[in-house]
C-alpha positions as CSV (number, residue, x, y, z in Angstrom):
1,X,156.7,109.3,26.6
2,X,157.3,106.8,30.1
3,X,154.2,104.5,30.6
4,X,151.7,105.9,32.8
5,X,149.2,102.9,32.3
6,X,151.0,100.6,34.2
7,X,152.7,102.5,36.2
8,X,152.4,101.7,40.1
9,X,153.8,104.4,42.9
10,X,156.8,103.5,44.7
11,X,156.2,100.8,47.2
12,X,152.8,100.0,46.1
13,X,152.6,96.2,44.7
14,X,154.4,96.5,41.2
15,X,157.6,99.0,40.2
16,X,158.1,101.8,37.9
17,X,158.5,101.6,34.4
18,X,161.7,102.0,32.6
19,X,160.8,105.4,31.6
20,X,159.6,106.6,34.4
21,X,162.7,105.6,36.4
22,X,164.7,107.6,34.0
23,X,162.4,110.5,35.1
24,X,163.1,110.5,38.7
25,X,166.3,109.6,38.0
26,X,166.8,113.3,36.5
27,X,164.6,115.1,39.2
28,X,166.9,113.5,41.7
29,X,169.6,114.8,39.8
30,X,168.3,118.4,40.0
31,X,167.6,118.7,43.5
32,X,171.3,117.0,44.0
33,X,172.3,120.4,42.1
34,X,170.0,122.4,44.2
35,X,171.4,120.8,47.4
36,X,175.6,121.5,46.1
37,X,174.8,125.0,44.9
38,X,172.7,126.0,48.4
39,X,175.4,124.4,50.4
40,X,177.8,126.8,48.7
41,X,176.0,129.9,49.1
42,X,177.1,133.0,51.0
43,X,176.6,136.6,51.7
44,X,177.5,138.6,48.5
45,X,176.6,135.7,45.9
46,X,174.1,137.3,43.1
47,X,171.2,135.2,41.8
48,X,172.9,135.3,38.0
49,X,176.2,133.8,40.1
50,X,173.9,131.2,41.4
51,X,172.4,130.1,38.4
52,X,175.6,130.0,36.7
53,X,176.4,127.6,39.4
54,X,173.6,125.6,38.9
55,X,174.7,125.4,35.0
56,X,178.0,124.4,35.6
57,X,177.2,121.7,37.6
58,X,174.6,119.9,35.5
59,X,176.8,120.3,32.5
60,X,179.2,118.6,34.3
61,X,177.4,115.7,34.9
62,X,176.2,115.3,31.5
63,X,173.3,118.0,31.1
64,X,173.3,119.0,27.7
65,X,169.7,120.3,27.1
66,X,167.1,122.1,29.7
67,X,163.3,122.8,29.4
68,X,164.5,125.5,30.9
69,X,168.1,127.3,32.0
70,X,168.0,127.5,36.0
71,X,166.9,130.5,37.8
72,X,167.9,132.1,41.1
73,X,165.5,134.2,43.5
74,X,166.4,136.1,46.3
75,X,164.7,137.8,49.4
76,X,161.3,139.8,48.6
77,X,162.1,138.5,44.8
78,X,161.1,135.2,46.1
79,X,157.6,136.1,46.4
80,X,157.8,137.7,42.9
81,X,157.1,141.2,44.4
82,X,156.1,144.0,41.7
83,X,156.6,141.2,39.0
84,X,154.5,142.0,36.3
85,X,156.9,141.4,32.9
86,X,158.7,138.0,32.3
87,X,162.0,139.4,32.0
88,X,161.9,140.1,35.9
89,X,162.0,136.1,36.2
90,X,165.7,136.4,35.2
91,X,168.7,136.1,37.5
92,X,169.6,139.8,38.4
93,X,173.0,141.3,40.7
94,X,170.6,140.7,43.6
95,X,173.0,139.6,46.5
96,X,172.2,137.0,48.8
97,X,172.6,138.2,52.3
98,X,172.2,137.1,56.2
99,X,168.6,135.2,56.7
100,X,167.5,136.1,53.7
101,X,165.2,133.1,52.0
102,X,166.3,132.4,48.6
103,X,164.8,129.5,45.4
104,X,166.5,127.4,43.0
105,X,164.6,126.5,40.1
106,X,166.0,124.2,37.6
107,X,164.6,122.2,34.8
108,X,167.5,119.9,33.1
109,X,167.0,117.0,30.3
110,X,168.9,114.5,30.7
111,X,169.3,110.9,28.6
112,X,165.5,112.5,26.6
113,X,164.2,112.8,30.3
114,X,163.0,115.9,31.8
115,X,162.7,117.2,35.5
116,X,161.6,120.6,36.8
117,X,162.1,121.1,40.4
118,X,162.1,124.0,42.7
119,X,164.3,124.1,45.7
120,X,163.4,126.9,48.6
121,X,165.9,127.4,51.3
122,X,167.2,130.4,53.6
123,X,171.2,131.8,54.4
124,X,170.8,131.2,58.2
125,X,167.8,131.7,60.3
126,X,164.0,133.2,59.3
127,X,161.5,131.8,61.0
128,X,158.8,132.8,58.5
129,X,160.8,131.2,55.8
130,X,160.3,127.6,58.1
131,X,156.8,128.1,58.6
132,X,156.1,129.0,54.8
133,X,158.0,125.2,54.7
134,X,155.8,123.3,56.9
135,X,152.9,124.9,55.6
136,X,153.5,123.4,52.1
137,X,153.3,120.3,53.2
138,X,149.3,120.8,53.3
139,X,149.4,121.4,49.8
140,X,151.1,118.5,48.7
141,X,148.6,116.2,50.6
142,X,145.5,118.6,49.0
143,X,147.0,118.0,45.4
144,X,147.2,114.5,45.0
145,X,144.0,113.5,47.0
146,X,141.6,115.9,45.1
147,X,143.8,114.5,41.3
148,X,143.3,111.1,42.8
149,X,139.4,112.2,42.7
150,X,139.5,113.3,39.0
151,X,138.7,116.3,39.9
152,X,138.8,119.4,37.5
153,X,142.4,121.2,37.6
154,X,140.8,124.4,37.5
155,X,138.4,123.5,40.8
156,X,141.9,122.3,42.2
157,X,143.5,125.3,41.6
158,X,140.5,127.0,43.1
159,X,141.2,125.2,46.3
160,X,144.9,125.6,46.8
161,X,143.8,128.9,46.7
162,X,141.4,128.9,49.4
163,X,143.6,126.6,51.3
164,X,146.2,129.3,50.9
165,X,144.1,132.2,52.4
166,X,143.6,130.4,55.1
167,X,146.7,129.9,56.1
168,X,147.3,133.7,55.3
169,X,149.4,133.9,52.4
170,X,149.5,134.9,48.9
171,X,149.0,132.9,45.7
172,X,152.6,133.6,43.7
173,X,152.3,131.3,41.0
174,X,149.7,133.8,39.8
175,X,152.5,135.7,39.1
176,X,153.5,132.7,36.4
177,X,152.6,133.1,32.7
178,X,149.3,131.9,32.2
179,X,149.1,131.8,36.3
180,X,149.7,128.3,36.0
181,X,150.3,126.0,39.2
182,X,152.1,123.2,36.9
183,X,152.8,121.9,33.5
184,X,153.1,119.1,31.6
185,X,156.9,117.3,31.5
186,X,157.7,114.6,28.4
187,X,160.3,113.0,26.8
188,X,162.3,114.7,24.7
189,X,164.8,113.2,21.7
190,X,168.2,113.9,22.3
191,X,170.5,116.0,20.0
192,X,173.7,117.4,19.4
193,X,172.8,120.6,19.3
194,X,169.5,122.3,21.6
195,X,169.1,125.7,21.5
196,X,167.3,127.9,23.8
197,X,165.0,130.9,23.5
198,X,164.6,133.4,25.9
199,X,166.1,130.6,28.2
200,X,163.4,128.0,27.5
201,X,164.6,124.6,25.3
202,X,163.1,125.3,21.8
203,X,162.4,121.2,21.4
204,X,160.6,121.5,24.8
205,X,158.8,124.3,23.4
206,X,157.9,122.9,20.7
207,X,156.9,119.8,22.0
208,X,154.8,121.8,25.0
209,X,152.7,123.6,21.9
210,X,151.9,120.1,20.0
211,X,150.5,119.2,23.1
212,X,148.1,122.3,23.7
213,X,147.0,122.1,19.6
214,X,146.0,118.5,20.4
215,X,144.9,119.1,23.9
216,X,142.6,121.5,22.6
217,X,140.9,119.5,20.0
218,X,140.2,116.7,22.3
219,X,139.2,119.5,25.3
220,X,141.9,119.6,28.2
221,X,145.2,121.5,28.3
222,X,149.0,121.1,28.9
223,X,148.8,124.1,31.4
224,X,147.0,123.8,34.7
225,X,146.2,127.5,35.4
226,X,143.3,129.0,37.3
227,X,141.3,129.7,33.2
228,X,138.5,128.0,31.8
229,X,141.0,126.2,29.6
230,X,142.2,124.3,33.0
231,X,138.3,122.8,33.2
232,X,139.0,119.8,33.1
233,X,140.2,116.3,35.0
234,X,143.8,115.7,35.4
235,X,145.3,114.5,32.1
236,X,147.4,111.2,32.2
237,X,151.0,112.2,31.8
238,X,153.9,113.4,34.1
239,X,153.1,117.4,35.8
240,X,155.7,119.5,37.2
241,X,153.5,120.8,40.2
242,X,154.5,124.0,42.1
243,X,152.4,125.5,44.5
244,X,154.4,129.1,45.4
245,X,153.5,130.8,48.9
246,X,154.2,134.2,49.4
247,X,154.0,136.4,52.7
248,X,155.3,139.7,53.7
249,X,158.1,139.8,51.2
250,X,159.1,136.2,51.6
251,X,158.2,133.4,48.7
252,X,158.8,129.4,49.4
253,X,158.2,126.5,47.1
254,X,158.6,123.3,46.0
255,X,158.2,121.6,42.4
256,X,158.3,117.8,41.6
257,X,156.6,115.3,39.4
258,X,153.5,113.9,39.4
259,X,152.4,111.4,38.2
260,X,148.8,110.6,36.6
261,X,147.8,107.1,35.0
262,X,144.4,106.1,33.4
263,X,144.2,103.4,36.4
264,X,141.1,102.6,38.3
265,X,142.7,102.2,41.5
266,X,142.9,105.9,43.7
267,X,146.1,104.6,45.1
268,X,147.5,104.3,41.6
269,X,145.9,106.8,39.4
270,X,147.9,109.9,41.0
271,X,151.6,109.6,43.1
272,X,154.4,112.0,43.3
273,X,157.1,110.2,41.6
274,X,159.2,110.7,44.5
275,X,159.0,110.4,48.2
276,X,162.6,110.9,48.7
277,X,163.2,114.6,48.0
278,X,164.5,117.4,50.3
279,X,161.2,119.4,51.3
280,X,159.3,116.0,51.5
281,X,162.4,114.5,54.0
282,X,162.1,117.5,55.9
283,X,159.1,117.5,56.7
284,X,159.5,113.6,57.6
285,X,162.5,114.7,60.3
286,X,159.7,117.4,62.1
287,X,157.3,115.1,62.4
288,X,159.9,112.4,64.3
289,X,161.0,115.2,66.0
């Protein structure tokens, strides 16, 4: 596991540990994949075509293991309408057609370091789409000052909901398993051979369960969901966050690290890992515009 004692966000005083530069070395490397495959889609592409895409491209770059395989939503599927069972997660022979939104979600090891990112983006114009964007942006800011305030996860959750409803959308990481709004990310030791299960990493897995047995012992959980078991401040570690807004058929997200350290210091007890992603440098060109 990367240090997350010492640790010190980007541009703050001190750098980031080894480890944790290996981490944002592989989320940068996802959303990279996310950028390629988006810039290559086109009407008539299905969502299993797209996450093939995304496969191919990591593997080819060295990507040998995942948390979990990459997925591919498009149009209403991106809100996770009438999802009830997990297998409707999977990529189906949905195409991909004119302003319809669409989400990339990947979550490749690489080197024993593991990313999760979600990448939301539209074929052409739909202006709900954009405005489901720029509204994220609110939950971003909402996340990591209330985590920098140790406050519970589960309150947290409570208020991204509220935060949500009043910006009149839907919660769609309800939809999740567990309803969660992030998990925890670690290291994991590399192999030869890394099998999946039901498209999730089996070491990941594994390594995901050893932390809720010995989260529950000591009272907080690998899973920050909207449950009782979620009662708790934010854990040290490394979280995939992913807040997912849903409206009228249409779903946007984003997921990215973040990073939690037992520091005194509010600027350095929470940080996103990285400022230089796609959804946060988007929302950097509105504002200059």
């Amino acid at each position: 596991m990367a240090s997350v004692t010492s640790a010190t966000p980007p541009g703050a005083a001190g750098e980031l540990t080894a480890g944790l530069r290996g981490f944002r070395e592989v989320q940068r490397l996802a959303y990279a994949c996310a950028e390629a495959v988006a810039a290559q889609l086109k009407p008539g592409v299905t969502e299993r075509a797209a996450a093939r895409m995304q496969r191919e491209w990591l593997r080819e770059r060295g990507v040998r293991d995942w948390f979990h395989l990459p997925f591919a939503w498009f149009g209403d599927r991106t809100a996770f309408v009438d999802f009830r069972v997990p297998l409707q997660f999977f990529p189906t022979h949905r195409e991909l057609e004119p302003g319809m939104a669409f989400i990339l979600d990947m979550a490749p090891i690489h080197n024993g370091y593991t990313a999760d990112i979600g990448y939301s983006g539209c074929l052409g114009l739909n202006p709900v789409h954009d405005r489901l964007l720029a509204d994220l942006q609110a939950h971003r800011e909402l996340i990591l000052r209330e985590v920098r305030e140790r406050r519970p996860l589960r309150e947290i959750y409570a208020d991204v909901d509220r935060l949500m409803v009043r910006q009149g959308y839907a919660n769609r990481h309800r939809a999740y398993p567990f309803g969660v709004i992030a998990h925890k990310v670690d290291r994991v030791r590399q192999r030869r051979w890394s099998p999946t299960l039901f498209g999730f990493g089996t070491r990941s897995l594994r390594g995901l369960a050893s932390d809720a047995l010995h989260g529950h012992r000591d009272g907080w959980s690998p899973l920050w969901s909207p449950y009782r078991f979620s009662d708790h401040p934010p854990q040290p570690g490394l979280w995939a966050v992913e807040p997912h807004l849903g409206f009228r058929g249409t779903g946007a997200k984003f997921e990215e690290i973040l990073v939690v350290t037992d520091s005194k210091d509010p600027q350095e007890s929470a940080f996103w890992l990285d400022d230089d992603l796609p959804h946060v440098r988007r929302r950097q060109e509105e504002k200059a515009a």
